[in-house]
N, C-alpha and C positions, 0 to 999 in steps of 0.2 A: 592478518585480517584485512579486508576491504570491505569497504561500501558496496555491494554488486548493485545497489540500487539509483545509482548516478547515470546520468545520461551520459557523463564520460567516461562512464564505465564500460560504455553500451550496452545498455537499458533500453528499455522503452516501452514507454503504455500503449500496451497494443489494442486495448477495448475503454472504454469506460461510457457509462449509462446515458452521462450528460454532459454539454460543453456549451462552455461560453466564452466569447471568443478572446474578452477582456484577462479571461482565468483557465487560461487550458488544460487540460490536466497533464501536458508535460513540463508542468510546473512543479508537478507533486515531487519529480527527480531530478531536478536542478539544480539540489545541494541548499537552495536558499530558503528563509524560514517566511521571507518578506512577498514571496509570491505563493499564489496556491489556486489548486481548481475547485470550484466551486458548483457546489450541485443544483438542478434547475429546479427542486423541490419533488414530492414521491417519493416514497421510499417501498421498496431496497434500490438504493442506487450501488453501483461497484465499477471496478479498477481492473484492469491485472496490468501486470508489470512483467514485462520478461527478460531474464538475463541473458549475459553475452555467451556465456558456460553456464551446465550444470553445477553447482551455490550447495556446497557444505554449509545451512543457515545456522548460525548460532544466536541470534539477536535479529529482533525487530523490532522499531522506536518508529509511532506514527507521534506526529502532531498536529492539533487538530483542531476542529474551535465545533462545539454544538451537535458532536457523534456521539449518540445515546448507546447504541447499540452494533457490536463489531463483530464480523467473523471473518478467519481468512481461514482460505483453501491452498491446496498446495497441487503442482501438477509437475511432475517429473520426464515427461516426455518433452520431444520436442513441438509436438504441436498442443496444441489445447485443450483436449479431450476427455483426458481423465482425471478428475479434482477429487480430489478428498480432504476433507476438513481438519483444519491442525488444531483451533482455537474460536472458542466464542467468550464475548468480554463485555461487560457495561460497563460505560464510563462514567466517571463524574462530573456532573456540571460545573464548568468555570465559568464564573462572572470577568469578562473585558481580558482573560487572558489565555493564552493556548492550551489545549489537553496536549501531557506529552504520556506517552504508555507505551511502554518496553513488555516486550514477550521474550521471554529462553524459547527456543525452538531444537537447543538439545543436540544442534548435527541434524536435523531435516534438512533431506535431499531437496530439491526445488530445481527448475528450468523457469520457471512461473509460480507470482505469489496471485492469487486473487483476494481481494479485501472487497466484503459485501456489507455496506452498513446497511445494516436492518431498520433501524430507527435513529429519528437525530430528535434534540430539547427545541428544535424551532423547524420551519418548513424550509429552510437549505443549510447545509452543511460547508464546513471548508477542511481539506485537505493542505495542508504546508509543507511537508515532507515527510517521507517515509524512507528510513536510513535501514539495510538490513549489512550487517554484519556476517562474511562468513569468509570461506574460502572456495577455491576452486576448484575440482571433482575432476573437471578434464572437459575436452572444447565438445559443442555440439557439431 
């Protein structure tokens, strides 16, 4: 099993809705839980992430501070285009410490996860990391 969601894994957030420059979102795959991108407020703000290979997904662990409401999509080609949804999830509010939430994803194929939060408990959101557990399919 690997991380495929490391930036040295060769990752990389190839879209996301907001940025700022103190919190970018190639912080979300850093590996580290002390940095994260942070949304500019509006919601649905979203993410995608794409791997280096097509991602046998067996796991996905976002952590998170103030994300009410979560869906990810998944796109198995190599470019962007056709998403279909794996999961939608509320979370619970934590007072001063991070949301962590694991999803089984079962062996979902993936080239690209998209995470769309729909709604968050306050007007910005933080992202820390999103760890996805899988294996490798074969190279794009």
């Amino acid at each position: 099993m690997i991380d495929a969601a490391l930036s040295s894994s060769g990752a990389q957030v190839v879209l996301a809705t907001s940025s700022d420059e103190n919190h970018p979102p190639e912080n979300i795959i850093d590996g580290r839980t002390d940095t994260f991108w942070i949304s500019t407020g509006m919601y649905p703000q979203e993410f995608i992430i794409r791997f280096s290979n097509l991602i046998k997904v067996t796991l996905v662990t976002i952590q998170s501070y103030n994300v009410q409401s979560l869906r990810i999509d998944k796109c198995s080609s190599p470019d962007t285009t056709d998403f279909e949804k794996v999961l939608e999830k509320e979370f619970e509010q934590t007072e001063g410490q991070l949301q962590s939430e694991d999803f089984s994803l079962g062996g979902t194929r993936a080239t690209h996860l998209r995470f769309i939060i729909k709604s968050g408990y306050d007007h910005f959101v933080s992202v820390h990391r999103v760890m996805v557990e899988g294996t490798n399919e074969n190279h794009m």
